[in-house]
C-alpha positions as CSV (number, residue, x, y, z in Angstrom):
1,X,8.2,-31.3,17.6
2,X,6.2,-28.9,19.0
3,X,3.8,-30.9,21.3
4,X,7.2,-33.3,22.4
5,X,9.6,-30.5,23.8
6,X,8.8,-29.0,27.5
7,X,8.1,-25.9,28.3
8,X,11.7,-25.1,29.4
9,X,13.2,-26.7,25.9
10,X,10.8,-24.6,24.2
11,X,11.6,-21.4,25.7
12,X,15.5,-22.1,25.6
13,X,15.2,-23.4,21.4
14,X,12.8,-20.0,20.8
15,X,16.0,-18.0,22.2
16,X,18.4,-19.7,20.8
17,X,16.7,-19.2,17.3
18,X,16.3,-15.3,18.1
19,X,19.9,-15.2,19.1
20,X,21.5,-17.2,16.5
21,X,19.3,-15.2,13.9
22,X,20.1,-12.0,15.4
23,X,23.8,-12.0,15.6
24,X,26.8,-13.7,14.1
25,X,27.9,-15.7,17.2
26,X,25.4,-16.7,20.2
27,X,27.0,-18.8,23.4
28,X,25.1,-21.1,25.1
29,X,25.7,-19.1,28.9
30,X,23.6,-16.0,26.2
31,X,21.0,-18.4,25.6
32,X,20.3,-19.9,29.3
33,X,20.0,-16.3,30.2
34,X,18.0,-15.1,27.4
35,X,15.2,-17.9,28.1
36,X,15.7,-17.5,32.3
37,X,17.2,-22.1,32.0
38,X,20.3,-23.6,33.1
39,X,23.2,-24.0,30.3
40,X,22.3,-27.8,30.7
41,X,18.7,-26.8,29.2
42,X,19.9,-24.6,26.4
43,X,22.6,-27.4,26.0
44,X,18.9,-30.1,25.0
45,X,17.3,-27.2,23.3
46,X,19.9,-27.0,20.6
47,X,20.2,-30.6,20.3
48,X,16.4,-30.6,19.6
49,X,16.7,-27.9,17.2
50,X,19.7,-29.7,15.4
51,X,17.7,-33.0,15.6
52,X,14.6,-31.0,13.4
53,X,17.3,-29.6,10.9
54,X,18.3,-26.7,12.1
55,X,21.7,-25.1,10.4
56,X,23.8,-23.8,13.0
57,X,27.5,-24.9,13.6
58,X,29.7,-24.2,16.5
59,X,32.6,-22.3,16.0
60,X,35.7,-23.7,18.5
61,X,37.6,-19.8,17.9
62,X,34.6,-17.9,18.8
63,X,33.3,-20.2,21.2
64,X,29.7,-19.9,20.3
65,X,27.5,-21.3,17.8
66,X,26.3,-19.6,14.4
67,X,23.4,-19.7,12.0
68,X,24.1,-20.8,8.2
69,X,20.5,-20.1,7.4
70,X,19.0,-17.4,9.0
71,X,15.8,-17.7,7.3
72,X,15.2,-21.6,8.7
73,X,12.1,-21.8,10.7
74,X,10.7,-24.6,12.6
75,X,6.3,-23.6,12.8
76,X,5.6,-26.0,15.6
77,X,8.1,-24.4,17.3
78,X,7.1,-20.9,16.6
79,X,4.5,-20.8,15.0
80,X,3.1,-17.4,13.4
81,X,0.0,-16.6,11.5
82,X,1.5,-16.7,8.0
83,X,2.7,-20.4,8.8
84,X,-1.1,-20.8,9.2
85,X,-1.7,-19.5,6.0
86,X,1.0,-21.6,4.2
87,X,-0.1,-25.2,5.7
88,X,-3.5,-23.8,4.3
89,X,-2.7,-23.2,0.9
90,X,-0.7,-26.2,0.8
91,X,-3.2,-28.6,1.7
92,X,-5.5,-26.7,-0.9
93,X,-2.5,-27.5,-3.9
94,X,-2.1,-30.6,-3.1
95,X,-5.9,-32.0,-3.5
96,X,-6.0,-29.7,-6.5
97,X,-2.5,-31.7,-7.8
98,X,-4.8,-35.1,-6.7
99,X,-2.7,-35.7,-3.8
100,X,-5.7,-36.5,-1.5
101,X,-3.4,-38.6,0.8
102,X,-0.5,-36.0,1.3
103,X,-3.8,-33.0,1.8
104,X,-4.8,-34.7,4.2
105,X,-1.5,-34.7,6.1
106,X,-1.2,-30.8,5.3
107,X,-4.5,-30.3,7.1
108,X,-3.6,-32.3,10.2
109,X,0.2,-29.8,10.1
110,X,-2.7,-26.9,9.9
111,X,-4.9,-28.6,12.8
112,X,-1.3,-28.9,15.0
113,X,-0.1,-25.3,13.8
114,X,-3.8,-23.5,14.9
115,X,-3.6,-25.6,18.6
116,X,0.0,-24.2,19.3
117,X,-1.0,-20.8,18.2
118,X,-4.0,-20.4,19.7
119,X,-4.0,-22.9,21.8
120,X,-7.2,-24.6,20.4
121,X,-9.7,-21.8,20.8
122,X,-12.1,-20.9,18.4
123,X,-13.8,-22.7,15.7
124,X,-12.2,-25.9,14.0
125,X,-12.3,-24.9,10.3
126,X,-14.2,-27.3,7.8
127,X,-11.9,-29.4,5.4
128,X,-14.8,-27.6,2.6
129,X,-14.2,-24.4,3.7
130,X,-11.1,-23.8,1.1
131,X,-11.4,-24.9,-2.5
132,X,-8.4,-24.3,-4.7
133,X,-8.0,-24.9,-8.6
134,X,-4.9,-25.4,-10.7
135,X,-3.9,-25.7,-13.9
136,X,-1.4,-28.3,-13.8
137,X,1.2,-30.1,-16.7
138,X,0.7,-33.4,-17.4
139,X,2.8,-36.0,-15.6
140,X,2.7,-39.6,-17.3
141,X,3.2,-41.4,-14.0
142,X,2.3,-39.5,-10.4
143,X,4.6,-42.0,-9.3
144,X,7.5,-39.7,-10.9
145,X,7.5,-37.1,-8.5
146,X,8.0,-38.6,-5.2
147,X,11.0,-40.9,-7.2
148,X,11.9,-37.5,-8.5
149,X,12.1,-35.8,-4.8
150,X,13.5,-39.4,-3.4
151,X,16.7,-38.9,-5.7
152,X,17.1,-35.3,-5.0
153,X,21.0,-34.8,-4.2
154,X,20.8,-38.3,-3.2
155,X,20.4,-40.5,-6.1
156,X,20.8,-40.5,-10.4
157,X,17.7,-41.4,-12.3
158,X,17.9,-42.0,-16.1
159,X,15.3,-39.9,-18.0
160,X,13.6,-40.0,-21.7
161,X,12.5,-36.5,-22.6
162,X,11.1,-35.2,-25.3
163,X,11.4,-31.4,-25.3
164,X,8.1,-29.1,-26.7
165,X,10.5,-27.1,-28.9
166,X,12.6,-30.3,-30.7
167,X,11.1,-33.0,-32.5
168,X,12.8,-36.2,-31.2
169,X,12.9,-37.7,-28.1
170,X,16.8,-37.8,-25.6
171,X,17.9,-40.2,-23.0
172,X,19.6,-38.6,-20.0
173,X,21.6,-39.9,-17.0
174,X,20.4,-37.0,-14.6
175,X,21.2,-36.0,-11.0
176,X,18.4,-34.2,-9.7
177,X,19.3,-31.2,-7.6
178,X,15.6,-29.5,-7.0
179,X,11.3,-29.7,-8.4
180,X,9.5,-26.0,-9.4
181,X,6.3,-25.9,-9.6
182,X,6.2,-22.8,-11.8
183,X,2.5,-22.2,-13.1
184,X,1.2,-24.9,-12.6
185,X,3.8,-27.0,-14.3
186,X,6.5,-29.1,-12.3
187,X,10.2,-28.6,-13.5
188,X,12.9,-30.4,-12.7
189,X,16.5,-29.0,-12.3
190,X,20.5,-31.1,-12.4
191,X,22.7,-32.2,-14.0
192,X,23.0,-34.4,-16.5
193,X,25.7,-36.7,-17.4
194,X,25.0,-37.5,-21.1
195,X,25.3,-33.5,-21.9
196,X,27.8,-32.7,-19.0
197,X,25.9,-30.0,-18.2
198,X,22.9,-28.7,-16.0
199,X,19.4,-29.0,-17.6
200,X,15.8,-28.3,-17.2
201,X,13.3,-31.4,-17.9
202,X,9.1,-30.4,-17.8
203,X,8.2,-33.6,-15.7
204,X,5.2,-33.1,-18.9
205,X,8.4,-34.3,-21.4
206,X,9.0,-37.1,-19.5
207,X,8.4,-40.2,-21.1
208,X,10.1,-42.6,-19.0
209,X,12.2,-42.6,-15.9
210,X,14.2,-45.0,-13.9
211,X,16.8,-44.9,-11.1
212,X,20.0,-46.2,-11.5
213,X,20.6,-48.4,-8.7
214,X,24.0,-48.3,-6.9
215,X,25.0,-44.8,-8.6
216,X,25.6,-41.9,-6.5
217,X,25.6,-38.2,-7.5
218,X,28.9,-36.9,-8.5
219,X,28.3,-33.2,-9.8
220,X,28.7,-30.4,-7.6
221,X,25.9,-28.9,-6.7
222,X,25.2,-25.2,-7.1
223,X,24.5,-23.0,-4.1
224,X,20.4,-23.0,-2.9
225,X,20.2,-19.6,-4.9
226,X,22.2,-20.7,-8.2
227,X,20.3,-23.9,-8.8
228,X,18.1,-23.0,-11.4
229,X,20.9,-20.5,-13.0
230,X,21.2,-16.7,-12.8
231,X,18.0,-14.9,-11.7
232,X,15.0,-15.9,-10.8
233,X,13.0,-17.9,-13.2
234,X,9.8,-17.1,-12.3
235,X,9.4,-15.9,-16.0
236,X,10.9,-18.0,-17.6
237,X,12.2,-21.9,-16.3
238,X,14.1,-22.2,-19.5
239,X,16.5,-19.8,-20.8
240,X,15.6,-17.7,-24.3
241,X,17.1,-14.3,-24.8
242,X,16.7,-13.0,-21.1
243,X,16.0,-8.9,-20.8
244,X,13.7,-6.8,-18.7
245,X,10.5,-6.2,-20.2
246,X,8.8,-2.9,-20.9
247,X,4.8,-3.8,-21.0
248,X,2.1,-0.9,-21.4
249,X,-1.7,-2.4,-20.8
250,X,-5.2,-0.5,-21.2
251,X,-8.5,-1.1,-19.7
252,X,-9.7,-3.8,-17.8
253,X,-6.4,-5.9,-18.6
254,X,-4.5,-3.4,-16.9
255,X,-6.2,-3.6,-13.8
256,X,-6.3,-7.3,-14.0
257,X,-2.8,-7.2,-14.3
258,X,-1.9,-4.7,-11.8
259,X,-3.6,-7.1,-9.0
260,X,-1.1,-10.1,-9.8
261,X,2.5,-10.2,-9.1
262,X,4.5,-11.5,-12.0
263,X,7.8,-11.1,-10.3
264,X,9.4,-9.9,-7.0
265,X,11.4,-7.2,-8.9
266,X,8.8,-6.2,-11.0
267,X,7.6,-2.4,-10.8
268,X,4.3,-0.7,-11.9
269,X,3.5,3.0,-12.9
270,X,-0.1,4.2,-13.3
271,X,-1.3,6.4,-15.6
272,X,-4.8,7.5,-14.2
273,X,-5.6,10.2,-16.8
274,X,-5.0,7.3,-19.4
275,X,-6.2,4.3,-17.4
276,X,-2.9,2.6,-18.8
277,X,-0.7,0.6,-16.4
278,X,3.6,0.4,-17.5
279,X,5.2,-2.5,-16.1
280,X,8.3,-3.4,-16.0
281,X,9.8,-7.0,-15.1
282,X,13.1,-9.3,-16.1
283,X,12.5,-12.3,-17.9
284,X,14.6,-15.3,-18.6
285,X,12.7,-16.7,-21.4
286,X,11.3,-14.7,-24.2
287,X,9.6,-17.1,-25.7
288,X,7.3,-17.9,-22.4
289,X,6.9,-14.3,-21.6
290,X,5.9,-13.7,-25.4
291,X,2.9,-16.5,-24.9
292,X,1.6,-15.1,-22.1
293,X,1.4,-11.4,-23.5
294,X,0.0,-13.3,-26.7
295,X,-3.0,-14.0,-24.5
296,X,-3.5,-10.5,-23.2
297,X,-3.5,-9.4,-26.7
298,X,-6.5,-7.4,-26.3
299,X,-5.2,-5.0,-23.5
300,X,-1.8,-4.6,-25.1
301,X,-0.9,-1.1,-25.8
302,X,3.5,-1.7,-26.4
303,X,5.9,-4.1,-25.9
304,X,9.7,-3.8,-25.6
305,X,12.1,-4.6,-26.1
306,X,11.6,-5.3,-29.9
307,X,12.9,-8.8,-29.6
308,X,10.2,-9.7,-27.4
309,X,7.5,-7.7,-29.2
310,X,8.4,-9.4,-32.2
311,X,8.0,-12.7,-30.5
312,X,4.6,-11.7,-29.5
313,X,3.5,-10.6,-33.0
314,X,5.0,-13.9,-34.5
315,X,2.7,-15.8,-32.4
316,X,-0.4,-13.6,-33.0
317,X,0.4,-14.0,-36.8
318,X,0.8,-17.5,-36.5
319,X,-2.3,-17.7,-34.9
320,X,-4.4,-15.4,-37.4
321,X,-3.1,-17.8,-40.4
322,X,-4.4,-20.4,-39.0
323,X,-7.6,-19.6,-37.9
324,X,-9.0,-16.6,-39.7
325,X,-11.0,-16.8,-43.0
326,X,-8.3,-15.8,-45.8
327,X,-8.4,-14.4,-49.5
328,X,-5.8,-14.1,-51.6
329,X,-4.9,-10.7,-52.6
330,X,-1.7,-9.6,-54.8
331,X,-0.2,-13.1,-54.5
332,X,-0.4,-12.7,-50.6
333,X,-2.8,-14.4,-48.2
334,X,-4.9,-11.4,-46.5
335,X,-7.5,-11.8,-43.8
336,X,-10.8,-10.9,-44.3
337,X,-12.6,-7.9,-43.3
338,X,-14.1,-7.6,-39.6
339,X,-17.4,-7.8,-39.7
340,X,-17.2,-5.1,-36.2
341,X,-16.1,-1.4,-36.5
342,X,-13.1,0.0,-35.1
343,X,-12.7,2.9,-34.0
């Protein structure tokens, strides 16, 4: 859109998006003169912005428009830095996911973005110049997620799962309502019919998906920040005994740690004299958050709450049976003795 609107439409749209962001009711005689245009100017600017998805409605009693979503932005628009930065990353996920084709379309949004912000000084940066690397979950069919994202709101799909902590397989009519791509795995969140209820499906469960022609979704869907339920699920896509964690972590996992944010609520406290780092973050799965501490076992100094510390040792135990050398002693499996010292 950027490169398409005048220099006039521009100006009067980058008001109008300052003003209807700034206050609860903006009038198109406050936009003209924000942006120095004739009403008839502001008038096209707005229809641009509406044409490229911007929320704003007009409301007849106050005679001006209003924002539904301040935090919309349109980059080619306005572009800033950090829009920069996100076309960037982008570009990087998506050849890591083995999206070559889309990547390459991400880099061209990047190309457009750098020309409108600085306009097309400097250096063009090399496609080589960023390499990212992902874990990601296992998707049977890549075709899957662009059906998935197709049916979004839109469509109903019927899905075979088969869930990592059940041993058979279920068939679901499912309205999609939104994708997560939460460490590395892709989610998918709706409703489904056959449970008459919302549910989480790992697009790595999936074993076959289909859409149902000629159906149309009929669940309400819940608002953009209620989608995935109550909270964020950052820790935790699935729901499993939710609580705020209590973590203590030593040496150099505790300064690995304290560089990466876990969660946006998430606080840290610092004991220098001990070199031991106290966090403490929600969860919505204690399960998840259990297998991810089980992996830091080594820097671990406490864990609480004792649900969740329990769920930790379970897996460490588990673990230990399986693959440490074992002697009977007193009736009782008991591992052998560590061939290091500890102190």
């Amino acid at each position: 859109m950027g490169g398409r609107a005048s220099g006039k439409i521009r100006r009067a749209g980058q008001a109008a998006l300052t003003l209807l962001r700034g206050q609860e009711h903006t009038s198109l005689k406050e936009i003209a003169c924000r942006a120095g245009v004739s009403e008839e100017t502001a008038k096209r600017a707005l229809d641009v912005l509406r044409d490229n998805g911007a929320p704003f409605e007009y409301v007849a009693a106050a005679r001006g428009w209003c924002m539904t979503d301040p935090t919309f932005a349109l980059p080619l628009f306005e572009p800033a830095v950090e829009d920069l930065r996100a076309a960037m990353t982008a570009a990087g996920l998506l050849e890591a996911l083995g999206q070559a084709d889309v990547a390459t379309r991400a880099w061209a949004l990047f190309d457009e973005l750098d020309v409108e912000l600085h306009g097309g000084r400097g250096r063009a940066i090399s496609r080589d110049a960023l390499r990212v690397t992902q874990s990601t979950g296992r998707v049977r069919d890549q075709r899957w997620v662009l059906t998935l994202l197709r049916a979004v709101r839109r469509g109903v799909v019927e899905i075979r799962y088969r869930s990592p902590w059940k041993e058979e397989a279920s068939t679901h009519q499912f309205e999609p309502w939104q994708l997560w791509l939460h460490d590395g795995v892709l989610y998918v969140r709706g409703y489904s019919r056959t449970r008459k209820a919302p549910r989480t499906f790992r697009l790595a469960g999936i074993d076959g998906l289909a859409v149902l022609p000629g159906q149309v979704p009929t669940a309400p869907v819940p608002a953009r920040g209620q989608i995935w339920g109550e909270g964020d699920p950052r820790l935790g896509v699935d729901e499993d005994r939710p609580d705020t964690a209590k973590i203590k972590f030593r040496g150099p996992m505790a300064r690995w740690v304290g560089g990466v944010a876990w969660h946006p609520s998430q606080t840290d406290v610092w004991d220098e004299n001990e070199g031991v780092l106290e966090r403490h973050v929600p969860y919505r799965s204690c399960r998840e958050l259990a297998r991810r501490l089980a992996s830091m076992a080594d820097g671990l100094v406490s864990v609480e709450p004792p649900e969740l510390r329990a769920e930790v040792l379970r897996i460490l135990e588990e673990g230990i049976r399986r693959l440490a050398p074992q002697r009977v002693h007193g009736g009782r499996p008991e591992l052998a003795p560590s061939r290091q010292a500890t102190g």
